[in-house]
C-alpha positions as a printed Julia matrix, in Angstrom:
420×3 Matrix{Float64}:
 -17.1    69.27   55.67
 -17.19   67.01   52.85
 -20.4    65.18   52.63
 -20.04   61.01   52.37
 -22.26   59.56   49.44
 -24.91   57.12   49.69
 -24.92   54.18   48.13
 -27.65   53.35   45.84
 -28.5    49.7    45.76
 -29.97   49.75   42.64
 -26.94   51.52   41.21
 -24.94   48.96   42.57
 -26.86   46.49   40.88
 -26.82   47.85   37.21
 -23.08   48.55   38.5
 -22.77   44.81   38.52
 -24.88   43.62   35.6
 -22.92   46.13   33.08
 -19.39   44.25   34.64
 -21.11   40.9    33.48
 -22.54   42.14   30.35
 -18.81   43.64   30.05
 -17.24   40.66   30.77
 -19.67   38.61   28.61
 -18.66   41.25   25.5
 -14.95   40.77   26.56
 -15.4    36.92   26.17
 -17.17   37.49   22.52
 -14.47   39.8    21.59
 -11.77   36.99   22.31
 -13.32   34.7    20.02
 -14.37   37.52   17.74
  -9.99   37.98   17.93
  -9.31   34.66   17.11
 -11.4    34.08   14.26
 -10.17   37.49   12.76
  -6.35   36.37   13.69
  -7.05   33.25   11.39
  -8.38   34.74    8.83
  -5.6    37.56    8.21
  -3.05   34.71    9.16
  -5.2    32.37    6.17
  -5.18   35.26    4.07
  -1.32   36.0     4.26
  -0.84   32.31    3.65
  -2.95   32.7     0.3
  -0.96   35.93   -0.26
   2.43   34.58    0.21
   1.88   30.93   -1.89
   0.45   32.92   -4.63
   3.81   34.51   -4.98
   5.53   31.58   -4.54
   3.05   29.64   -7.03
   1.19   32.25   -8.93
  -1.96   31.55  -10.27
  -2.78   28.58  -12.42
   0.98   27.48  -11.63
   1.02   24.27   -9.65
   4.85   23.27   -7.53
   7.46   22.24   -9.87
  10.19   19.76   -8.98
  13.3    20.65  -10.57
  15.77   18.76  -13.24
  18.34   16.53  -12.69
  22.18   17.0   -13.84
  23.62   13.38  -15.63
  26.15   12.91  -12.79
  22.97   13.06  -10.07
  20.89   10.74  -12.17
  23.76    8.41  -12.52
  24.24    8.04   -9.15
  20.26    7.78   -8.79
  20.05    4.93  -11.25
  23.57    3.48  -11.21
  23.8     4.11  -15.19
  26.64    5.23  -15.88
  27.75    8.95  -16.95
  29.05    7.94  -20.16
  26.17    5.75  -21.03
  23.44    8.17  -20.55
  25.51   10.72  -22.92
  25.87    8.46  -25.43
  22.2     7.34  -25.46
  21.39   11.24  -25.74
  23.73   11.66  -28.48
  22.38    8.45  -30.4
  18.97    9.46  -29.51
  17.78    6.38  -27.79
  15.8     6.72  -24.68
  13.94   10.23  -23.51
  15.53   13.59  -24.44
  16.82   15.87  -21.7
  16.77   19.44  -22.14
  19.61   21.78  -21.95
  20.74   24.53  -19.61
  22.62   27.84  -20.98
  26.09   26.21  -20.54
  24.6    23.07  -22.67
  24.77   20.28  -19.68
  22.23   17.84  -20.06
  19.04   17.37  -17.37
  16.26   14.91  -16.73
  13.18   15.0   -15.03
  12.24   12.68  -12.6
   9.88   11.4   -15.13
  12.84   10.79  -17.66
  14.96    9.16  -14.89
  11.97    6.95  -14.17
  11.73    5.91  -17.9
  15.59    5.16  -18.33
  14.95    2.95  -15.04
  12.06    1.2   -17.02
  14.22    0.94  -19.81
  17.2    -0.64  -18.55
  14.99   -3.06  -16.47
  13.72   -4.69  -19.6
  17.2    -4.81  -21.36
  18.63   -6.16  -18.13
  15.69   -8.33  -16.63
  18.86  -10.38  -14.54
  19.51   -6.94  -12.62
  15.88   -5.6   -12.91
  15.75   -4.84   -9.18
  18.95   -2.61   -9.2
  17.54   -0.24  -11.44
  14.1    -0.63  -10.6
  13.52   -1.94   -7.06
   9.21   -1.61   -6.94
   8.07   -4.98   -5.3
   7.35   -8.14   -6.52
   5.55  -11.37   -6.29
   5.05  -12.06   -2.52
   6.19   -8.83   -1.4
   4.15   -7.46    1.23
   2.28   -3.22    0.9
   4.81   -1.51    3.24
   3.12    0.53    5.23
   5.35    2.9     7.84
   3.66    5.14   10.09
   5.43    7.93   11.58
   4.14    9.03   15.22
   4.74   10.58   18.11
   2.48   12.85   20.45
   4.6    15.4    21.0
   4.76   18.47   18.53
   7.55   19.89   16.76
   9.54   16.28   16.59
  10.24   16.34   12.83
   7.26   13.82   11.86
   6.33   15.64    9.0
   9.64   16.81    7.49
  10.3    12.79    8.31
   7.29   11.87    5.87
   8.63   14.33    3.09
  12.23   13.94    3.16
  11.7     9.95    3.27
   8.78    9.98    0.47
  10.82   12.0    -1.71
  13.98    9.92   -0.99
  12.13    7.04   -2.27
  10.39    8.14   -5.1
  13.67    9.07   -6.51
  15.23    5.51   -6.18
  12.52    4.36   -8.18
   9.76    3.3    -5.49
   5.83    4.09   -6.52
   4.88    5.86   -2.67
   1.92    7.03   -1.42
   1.42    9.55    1.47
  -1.51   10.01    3.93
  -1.88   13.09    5.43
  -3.78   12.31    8.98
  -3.05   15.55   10.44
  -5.55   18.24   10.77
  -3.1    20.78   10.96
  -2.35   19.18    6.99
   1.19   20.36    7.29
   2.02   17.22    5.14
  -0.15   18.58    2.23
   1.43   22.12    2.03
   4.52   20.73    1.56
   3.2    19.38   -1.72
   1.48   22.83   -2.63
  -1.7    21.6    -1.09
  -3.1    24.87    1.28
  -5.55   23.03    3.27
  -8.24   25.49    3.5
  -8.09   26.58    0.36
  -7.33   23.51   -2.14
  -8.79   20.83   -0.12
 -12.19   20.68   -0.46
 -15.1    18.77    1.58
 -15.23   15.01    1.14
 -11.58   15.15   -0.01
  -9.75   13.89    2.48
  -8.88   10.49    4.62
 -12.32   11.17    6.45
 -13.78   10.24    3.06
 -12.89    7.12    2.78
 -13.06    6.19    6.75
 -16.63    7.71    7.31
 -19.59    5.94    8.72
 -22.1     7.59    6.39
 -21.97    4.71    3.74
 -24.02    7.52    1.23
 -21.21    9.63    1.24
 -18.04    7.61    1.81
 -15.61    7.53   -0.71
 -13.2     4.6    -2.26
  -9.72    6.06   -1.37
  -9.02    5.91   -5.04
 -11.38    8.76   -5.58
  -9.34   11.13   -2.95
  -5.85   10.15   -4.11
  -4.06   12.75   -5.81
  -1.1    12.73   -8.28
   1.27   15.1    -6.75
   4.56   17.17   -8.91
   7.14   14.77   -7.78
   6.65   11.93   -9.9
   6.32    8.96   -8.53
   4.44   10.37   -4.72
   0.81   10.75   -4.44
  -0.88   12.39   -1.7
  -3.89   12.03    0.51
  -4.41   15.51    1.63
  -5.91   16.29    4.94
  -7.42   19.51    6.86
  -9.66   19.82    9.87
 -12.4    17.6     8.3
  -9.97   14.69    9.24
 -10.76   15.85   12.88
 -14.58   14.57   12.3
 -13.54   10.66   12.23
 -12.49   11.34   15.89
 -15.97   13.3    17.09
 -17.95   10.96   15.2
 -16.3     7.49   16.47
 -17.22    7.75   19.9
 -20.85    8.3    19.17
 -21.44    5.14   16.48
 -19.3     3.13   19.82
 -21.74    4.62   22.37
 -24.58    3.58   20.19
 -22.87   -0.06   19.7
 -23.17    0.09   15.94
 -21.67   -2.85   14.23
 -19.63   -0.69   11.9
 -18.1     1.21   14.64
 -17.11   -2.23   16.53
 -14.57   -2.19   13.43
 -13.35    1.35   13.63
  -9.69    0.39   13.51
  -9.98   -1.6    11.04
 -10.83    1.07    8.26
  -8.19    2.42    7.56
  -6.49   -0.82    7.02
  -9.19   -1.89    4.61
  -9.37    0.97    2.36
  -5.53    0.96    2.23
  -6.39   -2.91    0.73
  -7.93   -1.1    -2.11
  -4.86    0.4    -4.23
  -2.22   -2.2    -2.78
  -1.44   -2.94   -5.7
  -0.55    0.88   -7.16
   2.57    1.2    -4.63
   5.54    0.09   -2.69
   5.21    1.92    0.24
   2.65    3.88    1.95
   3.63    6.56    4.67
   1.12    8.03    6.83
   1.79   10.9     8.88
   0.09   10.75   12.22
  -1.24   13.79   14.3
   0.23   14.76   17.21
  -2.23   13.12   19.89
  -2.99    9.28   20.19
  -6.5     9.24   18.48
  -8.51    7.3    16.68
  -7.01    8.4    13.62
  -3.16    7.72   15.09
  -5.1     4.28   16.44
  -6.03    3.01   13.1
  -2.84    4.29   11.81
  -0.9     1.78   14.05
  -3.05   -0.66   13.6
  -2.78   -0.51    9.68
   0.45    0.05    9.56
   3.42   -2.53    8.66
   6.1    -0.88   10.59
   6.74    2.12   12.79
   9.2     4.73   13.08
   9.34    6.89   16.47
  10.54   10.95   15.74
  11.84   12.39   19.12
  14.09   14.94   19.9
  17.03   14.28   22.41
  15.9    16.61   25.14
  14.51   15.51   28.45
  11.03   17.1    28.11
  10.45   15.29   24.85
  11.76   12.78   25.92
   9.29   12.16   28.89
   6.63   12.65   26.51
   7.67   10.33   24.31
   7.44    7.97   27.47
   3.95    8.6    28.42
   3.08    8.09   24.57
   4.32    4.47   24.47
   2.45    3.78   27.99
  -0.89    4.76   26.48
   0.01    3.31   23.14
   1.32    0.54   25.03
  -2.49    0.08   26.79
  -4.35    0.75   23.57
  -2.63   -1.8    21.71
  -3.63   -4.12   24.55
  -7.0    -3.13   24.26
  -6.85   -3.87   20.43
  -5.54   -7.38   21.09
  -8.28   -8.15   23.51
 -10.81   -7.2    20.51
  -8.96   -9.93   18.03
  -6.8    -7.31   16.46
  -3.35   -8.66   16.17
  -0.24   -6.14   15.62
   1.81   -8.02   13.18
   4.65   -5.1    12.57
   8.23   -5.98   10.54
  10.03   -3.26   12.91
   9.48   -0.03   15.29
  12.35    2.0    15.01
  12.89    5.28   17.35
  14.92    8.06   15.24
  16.51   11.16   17.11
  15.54   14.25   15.34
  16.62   17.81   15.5
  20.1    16.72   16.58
  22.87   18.77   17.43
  25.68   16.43   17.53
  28.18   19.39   19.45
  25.49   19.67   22.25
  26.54   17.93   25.58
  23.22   17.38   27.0
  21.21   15.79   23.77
  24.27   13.44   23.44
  23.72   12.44   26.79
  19.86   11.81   26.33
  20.83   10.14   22.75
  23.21    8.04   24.61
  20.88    7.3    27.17
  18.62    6.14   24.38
  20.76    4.12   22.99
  21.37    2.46   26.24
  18.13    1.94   26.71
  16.65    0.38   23.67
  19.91   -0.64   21.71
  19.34   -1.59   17.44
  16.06   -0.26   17.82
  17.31    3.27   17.93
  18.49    3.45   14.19
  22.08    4.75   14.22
  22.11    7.57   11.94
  20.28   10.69   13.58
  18.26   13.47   11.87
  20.68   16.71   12.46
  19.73   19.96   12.73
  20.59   21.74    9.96
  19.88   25.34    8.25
  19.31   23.91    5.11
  16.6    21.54    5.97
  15.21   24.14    7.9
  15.87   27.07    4.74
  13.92   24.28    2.82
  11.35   23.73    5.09
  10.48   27.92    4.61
   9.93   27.43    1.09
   8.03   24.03    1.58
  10.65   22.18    0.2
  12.79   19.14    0.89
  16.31   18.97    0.7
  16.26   16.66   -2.31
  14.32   19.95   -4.25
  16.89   22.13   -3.26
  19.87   23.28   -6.62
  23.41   23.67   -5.56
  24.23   27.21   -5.42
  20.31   27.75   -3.21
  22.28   27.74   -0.35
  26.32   27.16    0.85
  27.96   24.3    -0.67
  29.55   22.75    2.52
  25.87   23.27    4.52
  23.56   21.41    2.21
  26.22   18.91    1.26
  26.15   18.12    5.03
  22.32   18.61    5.23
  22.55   15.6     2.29
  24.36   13.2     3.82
  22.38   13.2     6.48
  18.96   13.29    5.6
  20.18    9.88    3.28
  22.05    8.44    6.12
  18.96    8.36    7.49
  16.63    7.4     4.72
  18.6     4.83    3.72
  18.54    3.26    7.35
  14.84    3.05    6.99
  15.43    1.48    3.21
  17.19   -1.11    3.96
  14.8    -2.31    7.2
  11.96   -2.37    4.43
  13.93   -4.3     2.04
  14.86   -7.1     5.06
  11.2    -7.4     5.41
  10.42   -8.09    1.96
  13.18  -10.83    2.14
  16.16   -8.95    0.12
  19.45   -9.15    0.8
């Protein structure tokens, strides 16, 4: 006859304090997981930009054929071979097969050039802004992840640098994907102090002037902000300089804006990409900005979330206005993103869109596209990719939209400077 065991209650007791201690390790483990996930993802990052941009190499835009810089700067073919050939104006190299190419820096200087030769049609070759024209600045936002801000930002800084506009870009998310598409790896080239939080901290002993954080970037013409997590401080530290009703804090939305007044004069157009969450960062974002463009994607999901982000926008801007700050914007555009024209549903929610809020959905759409997204692999834009990188047809299509677009958004800023 088998013989039942007793149970020991003080067995059953260290029984149940080695299950807590257990699940106590289990819980240290996790984090112990995480930390050692980041740091072999951080790691493979360093790994994989090193062979991409070996040491002591910084990103390199590429050249520019004469036919693409003629249609850049509206000089004609002809003209800019003769000018080679009589040596006026700045050398381009040559390839193996002898064609000429610029870099942006060249086409910048023939733009200079032909500006003073041709003061009557200055602005066509050279359209920075002039007397009584206004710092555009044009934040891109939305809440919801994975809505194409940044590749927005790039694609549109890039597009105007190489028309000739002097552009500056803010990088306001923590996640900094903004500054590794410049070659920036946030962890690793962006340092303390260096970022937005610099310049928008309350410690006046080690605040920075934005000019001091700026940073010239290899595509002449855009300069950079960078961010990391340090940009994540401005929103732990704002709520406690509100609780504590400091004076400085009662003007939290207001930094941004003023340190922005600082190098007004060094650009055209300032573009700052917004995390995805409605902050205090995206907050004083709004609040500095000139104008607003609105990435969503045409599916229902992101489409509700873009709804409950313009209810608590709508709320916080209220709040804003009740403390004397007054949203004086030239235009908030919504652009569909990630589009796949052939797919019934997203035209439907597109349409719907378009229903909805008429003009103020601009009319040319972001579309999906391999090449942006081939691009977007090697932390490029479009504009950096070489004919022959990928198929003809694909990134000729991939082109014309990503201008379509960018041109859109071009000519809104020009109507608000009063251009026709």
């Amino acid at each position: 006859m088998a013989v039942k065991p007793v149970f020991d209650r003080q067995e059953g007791k260290m029984a149940i304090a080695q299950r807590a201690e257990n699940d106590v390790q289990l819980k240290e483990d996790a984090a112990a997981k995480i930390l050692r996930h980041a740091g072999l993802l951080s790691n493979q990052l360093q790994q994989l930009r090193t062979r991409m941009y070996p040491p002591r190499s910084e990103k390199a835009l590429r050249s520019f054929l004469t036919n693409e810089v003629s249609k850049l700067t509206s000089i004609p073919d002809s003209t800019l071979k003769l000018m080679s050939s009589e040596g006026r104006g700045p050398t381009p190299s040559r390839l193996e097969n002898n064609h000429r190419v610029y870099t942006l820096a060249q086409i910048n200087e023939l733009r200079e050039l032909f500006a003073k030769q041709k003061p009557a049609e200055a602005l066509r070759f050279l359209p920075r802004r002039r007397p009584g024209e206004h710092l555009q600045v044009l934040a891109i936002a939305n809440f919801k992840g994975g809505s194409a801000k940044t590749t927005t930002c790039v694609h549109l800084a890039h597009y105007l640098a190489l028309h000739g506009y002097r552009v500056l870009t803010l990088d306001l998310d923590p996640q900094a994907s903004l500054s590794a598409m410049f070659g920036a790896q946030p962890e690793i080239d962006v340092g303390a102090n260096e970022t937005i939080y610099a310049a928008l901290r309350y410690d006046e002993a080690e605040r920075r002037p934005i000019k001091d954080i700026i940073r010239k970037t290899y595509f002449d013409g855009v300069d950079l902000v960078p961010g990391n997590l340090e940009v994540m401080e401005y929103e732990h530290e704002t709520p406690r300089v509100l609780a504590n009703k400091s004076s400085s804090g009662a003007i939290f939305f207001e930094r941004l804006k003023l340190a922005l007044a600082d190098v007004e004069q060094d650009y055209d157009v300032v573009i700052l990409d917004t995390p995805p969450s409605l902050g205090f960062l995206t907050l004083s974002a709004i609040y500095a900005a000139t104008s607003m463009v609105i990435t969503v994607h045409p599916a229902m999901l992101d489409v509700a979330s873009m709804s409950q982000f313009l209810l608590m926008m709508g709320d916080l801007i209220s709040v804003l206005n009740e403390s004397g700050a007054q949203l004086d914007q030239d235009f908030i555009r919504y652009l569909v993103t990630r589009h796949d024209p052939n797919d019934a549903p997203q035209s439907q929610v597109v349409a719907m869109l378009r229903h909805m809020f008429g003009t103020d959905v601009l009319l040319p759409t972001a579309i999906e596209s391999t090449a942006v997204e081939a691009a977007g692999l090697a932390k490029r834009s479009i504009y950096e990719l070489e004919m022959g990188q990928i198929g003809r047809d694909t990134h000729k299509r991939a082109r014309e939209a990503v201008d379509s677009v960018n041109e859109a958004i071009i000519r809104l800023i020009n109507d608000s400077w009063g251009r026709t």
